[in-house]
C-alpha positions as CSV (number, residue, x, y, z in Angstrom):
1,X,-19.5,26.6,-27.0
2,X,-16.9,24.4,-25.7
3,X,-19.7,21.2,-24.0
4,X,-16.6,20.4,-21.4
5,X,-16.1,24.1,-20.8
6,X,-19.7,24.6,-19.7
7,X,-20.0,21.4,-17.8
8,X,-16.9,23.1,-15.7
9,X,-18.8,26.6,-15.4
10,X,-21.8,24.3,-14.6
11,X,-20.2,22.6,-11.4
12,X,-18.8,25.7,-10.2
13,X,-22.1,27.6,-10.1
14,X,-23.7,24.4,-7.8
15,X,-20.7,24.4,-5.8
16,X,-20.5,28.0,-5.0
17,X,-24.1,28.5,-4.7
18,X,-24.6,31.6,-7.3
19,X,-23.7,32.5,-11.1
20,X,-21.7,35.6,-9.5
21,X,-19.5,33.7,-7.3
22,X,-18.6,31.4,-10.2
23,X,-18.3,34.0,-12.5
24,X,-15.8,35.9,-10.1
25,X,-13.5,31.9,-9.4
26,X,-13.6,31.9,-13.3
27,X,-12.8,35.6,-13.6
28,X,-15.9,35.6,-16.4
29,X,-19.1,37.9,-16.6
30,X,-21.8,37.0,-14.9
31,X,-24.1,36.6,-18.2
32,X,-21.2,34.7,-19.7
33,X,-22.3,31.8,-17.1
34,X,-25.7,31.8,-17.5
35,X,-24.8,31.4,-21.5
36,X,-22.6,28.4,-20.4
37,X,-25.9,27.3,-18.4
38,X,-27.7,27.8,-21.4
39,X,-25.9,26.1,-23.8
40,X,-26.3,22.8,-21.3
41,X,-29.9,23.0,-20.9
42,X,-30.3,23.8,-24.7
43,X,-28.6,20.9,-25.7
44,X,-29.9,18.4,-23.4
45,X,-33.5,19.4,-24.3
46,X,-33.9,19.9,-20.5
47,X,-34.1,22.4,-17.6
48,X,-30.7,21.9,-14.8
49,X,-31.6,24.9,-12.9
50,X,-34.6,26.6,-11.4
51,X,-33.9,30.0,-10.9
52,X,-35.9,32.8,-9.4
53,X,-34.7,36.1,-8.6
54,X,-33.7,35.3,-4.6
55,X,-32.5,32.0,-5.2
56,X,-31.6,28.9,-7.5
57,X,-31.5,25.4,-7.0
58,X,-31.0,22.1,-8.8
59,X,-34.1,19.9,-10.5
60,X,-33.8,16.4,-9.9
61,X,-32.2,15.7,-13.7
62,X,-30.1,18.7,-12.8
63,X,-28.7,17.2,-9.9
64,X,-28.0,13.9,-11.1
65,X,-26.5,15.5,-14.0
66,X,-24.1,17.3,-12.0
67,X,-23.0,14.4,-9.7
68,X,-22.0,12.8,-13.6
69,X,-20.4,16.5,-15.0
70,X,-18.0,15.9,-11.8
71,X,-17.3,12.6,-12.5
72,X,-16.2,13.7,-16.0
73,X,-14.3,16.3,-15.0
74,X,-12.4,14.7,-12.7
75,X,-11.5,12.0,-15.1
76,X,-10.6,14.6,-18.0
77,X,-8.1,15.9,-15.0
78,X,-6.7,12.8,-14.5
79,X,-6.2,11.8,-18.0
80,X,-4.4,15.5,-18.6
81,X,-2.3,14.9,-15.1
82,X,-0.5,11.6,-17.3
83,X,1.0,14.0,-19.8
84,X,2.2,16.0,-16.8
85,X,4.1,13.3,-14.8
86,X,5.9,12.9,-18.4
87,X,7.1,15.7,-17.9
88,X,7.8,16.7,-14.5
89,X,9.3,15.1,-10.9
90,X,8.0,13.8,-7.8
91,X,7.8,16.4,-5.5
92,X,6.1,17.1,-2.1
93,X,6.1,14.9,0.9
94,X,6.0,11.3,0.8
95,X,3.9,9.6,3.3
96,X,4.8,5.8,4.4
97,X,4.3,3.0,6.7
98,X,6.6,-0.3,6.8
99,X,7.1,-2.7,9.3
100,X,9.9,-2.4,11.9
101,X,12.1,-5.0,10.7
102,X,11.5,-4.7,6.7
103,X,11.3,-1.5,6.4
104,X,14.9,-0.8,8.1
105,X,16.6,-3.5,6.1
106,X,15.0,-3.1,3.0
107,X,12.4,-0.3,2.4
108,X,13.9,2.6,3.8
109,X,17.6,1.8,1.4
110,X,15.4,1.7,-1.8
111,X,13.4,4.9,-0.5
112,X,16.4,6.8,0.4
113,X,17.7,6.2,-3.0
114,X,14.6,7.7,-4.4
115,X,15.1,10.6,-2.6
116,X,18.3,11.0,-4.0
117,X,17.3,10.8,-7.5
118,X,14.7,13.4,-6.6
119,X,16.1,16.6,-4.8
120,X,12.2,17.9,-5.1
121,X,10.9,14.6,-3.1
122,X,10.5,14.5,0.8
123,X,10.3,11.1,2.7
124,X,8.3,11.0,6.1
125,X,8.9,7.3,6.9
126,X,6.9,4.9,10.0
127,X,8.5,2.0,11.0
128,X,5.7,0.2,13.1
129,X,4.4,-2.9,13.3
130,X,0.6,-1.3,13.9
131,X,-1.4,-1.5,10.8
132,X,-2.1,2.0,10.4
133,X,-5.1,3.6,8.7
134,X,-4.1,5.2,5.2
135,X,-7.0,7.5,5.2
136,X,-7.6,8.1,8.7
137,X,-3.6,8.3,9.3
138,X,-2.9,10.4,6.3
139,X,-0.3,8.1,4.7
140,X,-0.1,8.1,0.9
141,X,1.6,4.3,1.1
142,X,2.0,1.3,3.2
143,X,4.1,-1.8,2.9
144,X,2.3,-4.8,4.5
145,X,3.6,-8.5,4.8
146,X,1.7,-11.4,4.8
147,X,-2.1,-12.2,3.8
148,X,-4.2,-9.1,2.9
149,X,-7.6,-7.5,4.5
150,X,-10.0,-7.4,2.0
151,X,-10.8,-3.8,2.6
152,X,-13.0,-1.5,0.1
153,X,-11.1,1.3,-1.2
154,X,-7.8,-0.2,-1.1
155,X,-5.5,-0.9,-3.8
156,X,-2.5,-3.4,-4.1
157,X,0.3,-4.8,-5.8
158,X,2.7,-7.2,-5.0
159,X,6.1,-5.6,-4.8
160,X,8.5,-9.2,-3.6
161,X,7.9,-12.5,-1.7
162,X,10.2,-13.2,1.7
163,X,11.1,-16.6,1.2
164,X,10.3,-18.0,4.9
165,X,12.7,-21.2,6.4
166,X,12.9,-23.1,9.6
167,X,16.7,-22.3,11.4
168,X,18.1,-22.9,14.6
169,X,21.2,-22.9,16.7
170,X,23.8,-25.6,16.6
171,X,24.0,-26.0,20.0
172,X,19.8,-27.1,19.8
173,X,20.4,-29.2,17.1
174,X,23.1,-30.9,19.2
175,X,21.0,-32.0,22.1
176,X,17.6,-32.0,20.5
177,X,18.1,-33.7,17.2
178,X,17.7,-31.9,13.8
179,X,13.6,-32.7,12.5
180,X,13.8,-34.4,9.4
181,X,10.3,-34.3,8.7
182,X,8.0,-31.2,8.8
183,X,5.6,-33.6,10.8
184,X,8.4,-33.9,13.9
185,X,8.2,-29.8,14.4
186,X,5.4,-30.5,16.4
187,X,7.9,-32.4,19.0
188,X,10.4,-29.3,19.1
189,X,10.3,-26.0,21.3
190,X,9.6,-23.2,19.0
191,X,10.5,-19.2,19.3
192,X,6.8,-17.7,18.6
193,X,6.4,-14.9,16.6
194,X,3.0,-13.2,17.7
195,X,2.0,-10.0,16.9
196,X,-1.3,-8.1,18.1
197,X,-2.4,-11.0,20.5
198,X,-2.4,-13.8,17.4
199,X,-0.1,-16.7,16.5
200,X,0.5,-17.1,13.4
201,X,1.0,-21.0,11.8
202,X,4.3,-22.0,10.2
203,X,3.4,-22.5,6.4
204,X,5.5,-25.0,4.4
205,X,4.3,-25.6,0.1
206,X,3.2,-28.6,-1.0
207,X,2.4,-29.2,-5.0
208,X,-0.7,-28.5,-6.4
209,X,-2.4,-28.4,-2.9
210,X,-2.8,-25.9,0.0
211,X,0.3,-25.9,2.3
212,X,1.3,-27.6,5.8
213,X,0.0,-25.6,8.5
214,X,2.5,-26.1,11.7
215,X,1.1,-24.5,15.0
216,X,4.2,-23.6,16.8
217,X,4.6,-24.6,20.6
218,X,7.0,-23.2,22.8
219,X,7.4,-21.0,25.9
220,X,8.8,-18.3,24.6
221,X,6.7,-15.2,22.4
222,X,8.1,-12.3,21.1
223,X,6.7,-9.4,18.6
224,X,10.5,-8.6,17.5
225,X,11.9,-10.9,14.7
226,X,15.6,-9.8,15.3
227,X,15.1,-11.0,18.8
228,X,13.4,-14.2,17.9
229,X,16.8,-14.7,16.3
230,X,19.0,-13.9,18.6
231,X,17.1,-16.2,20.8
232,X,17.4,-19.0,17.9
233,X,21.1,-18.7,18.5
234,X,21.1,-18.9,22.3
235,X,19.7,-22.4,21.4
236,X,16.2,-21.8,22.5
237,X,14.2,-23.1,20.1
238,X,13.7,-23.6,15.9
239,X,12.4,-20.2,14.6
240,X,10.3,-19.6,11.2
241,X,12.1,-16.2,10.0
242,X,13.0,-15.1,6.5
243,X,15.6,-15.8,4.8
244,X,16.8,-12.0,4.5
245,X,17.0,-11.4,8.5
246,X,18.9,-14.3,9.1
247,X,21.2,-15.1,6.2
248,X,24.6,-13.0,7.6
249,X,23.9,-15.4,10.6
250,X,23.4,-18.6,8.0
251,X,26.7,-17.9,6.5
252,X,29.0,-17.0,9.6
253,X,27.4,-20.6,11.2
254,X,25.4,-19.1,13.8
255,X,22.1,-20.8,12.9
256,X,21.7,-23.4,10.8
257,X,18.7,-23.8,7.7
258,X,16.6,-26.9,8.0
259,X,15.2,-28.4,5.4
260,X,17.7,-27.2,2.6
261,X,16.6,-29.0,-0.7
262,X,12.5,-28.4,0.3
263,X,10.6,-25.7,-1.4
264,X,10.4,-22.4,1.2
265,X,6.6,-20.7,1.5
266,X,7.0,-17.2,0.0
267,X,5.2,-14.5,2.5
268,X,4.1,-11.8,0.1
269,X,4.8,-8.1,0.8
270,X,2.6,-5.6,-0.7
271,X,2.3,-1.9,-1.4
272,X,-1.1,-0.7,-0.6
273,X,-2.2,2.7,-1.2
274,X,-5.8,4.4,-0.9
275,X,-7.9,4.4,-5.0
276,X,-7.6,7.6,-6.7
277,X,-8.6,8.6,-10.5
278,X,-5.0,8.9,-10.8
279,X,-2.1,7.9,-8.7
280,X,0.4,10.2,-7.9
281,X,3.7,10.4,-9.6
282,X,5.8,10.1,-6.5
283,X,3.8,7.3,-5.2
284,X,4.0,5.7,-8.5
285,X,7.7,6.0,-9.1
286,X,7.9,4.4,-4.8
287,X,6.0,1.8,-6.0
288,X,8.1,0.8,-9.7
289,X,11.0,1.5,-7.4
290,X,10.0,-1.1,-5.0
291,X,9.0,-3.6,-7.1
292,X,12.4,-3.7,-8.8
293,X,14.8,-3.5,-6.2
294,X,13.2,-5.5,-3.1
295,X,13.4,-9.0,-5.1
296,X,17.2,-8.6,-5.0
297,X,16.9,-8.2,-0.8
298,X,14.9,-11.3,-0.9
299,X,17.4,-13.6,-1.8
């Protein structure tokens, strides 16, 4: 007999409770199973099942043997699931959650594209800036900015870095000065960017050692980065944005980079998705997708 074959007949048995209920799911005889039980037990030198005529139930080697035969099976699942995403397309719904600002500039255009490719593939897209649960939430992917929770059961990869720079108005630099040092910020009004309650420090690279950390002070806070700009242009401070959201407003001369020449702290942006014995194809194929096209939004 087939030893992977009668590991499967095996874990059915347990987890419908009788050899005739797993013999029905497999559409086998029942004696046939209690061979594949056999075979197990046989080879192993060692009973899995105590049966009686009302009932059976598992011995102690038999249950830890079962929680491995699962295990296995899984795996051997997986590992035939490869060959199949050679072959086939993504399909089904796609599950993801981006922040507000990101995601509409430059997630959803690379997803959307995707889609096209794929007639098969369905997109059910969150813009939030809540971090949502994957598992409790039901989301097969999320795109988060910034420093990572270290959270069990997660997995990431690093998909493009958002190259972050100091910018404000004209009309600010005109009656405040322009800071030629990182160390004069601390004398400037500053458009805050604080989300769930916290302020964030401005972050500036130096070599070989950790980076500047500027607390922003100012009297104005906003959770919306495409108003923290707007209010950068109405001269109301220096704003730390990315280089993406502000760059149509660089060129036509509405705001103005500081520090040009200085090397710019790259925020990281991540796709995170829940660990699995194997990924799914359309997740996958999001993820490669991301990973080659945001880069190309970044600069």
């Amino acid at each position: 007999m087939d030893r992977l074959t009668s590991m499967s007949v095996f874990v059915k048995s347990i987890d419908l409770g009788s050899f005739a209920a797993a013999a029905e799911a497999l559409e086998i005889s029942g004696p046939m199973v209690g061979k594949h039980i056999r075979f197990l037990e046989e080879r192993l030198g060692v009973r899995l099942i105590n049966r009686t005529t009302r009932r059976q139930s598992l011995t102690d080697f038999g249950r830890a043997y079962y929680d491995r035969c699962r295990a296995i099976l899984a795996e051997a699942e997986a590992a035939d699931a490869l060959a199949a995403d050679q072959l086939s397309e993504p399909h089904g719904r796609l599950r993801v959650t981006m922040p507000v600002h990101f995601g509409r500039r430059c997630v959803t255009p690379v997803l959307l594209e995707l889609a096209q490719r794929y007639p098969s593939l369905e997109l059910d897209l969150s813009l939030s800036d809540r971090f949502a649960d994957l598992a409790e939430d039901d989301y097969d992917l999320a795109i988060r900015t910034g420093d990572l929770d270290d959270k069990a059961g997660l997995i990431a990869r690093r998909v493009a870095r958002q190259r972050m720079i100091v910018c404000a108005s004209p009309s600010y630099l005109d009656s405040q000065g322009e800071p030629q040092e990182i160390e004069e910020l601390g004398r400037h009004s500053a458009i805050i960017y604080r989300r769930s309650g916290r302020v964030r420090p401005w972050l500036f690279p130096q070599k070989d050692q950790s980076p500047i950390e500027i607390m922003p002070v100012g009297r104005l806070r906003l959770d919306d980065l495409d108003a923290m700009a707007d209010a950068a242009i109405a001269g109301m401070g220096l704003a730390w944005l990315p280089y993406w959201l502000v760059r149509a407003r660089i060129q036509t001369g509405a705001l103005v980079q500081l520090f040009q020449g200085q090397p710019e702290f790259p925020y990281d942006v991540h796709a995170v998705w829940l660990q699995t014995p194997q990924l799914p194809l359309k997740v996958r194929l999001a993820v490669d997708a991301l990973a080659a096209a945001l880069p190309n939004y970044m600069k």
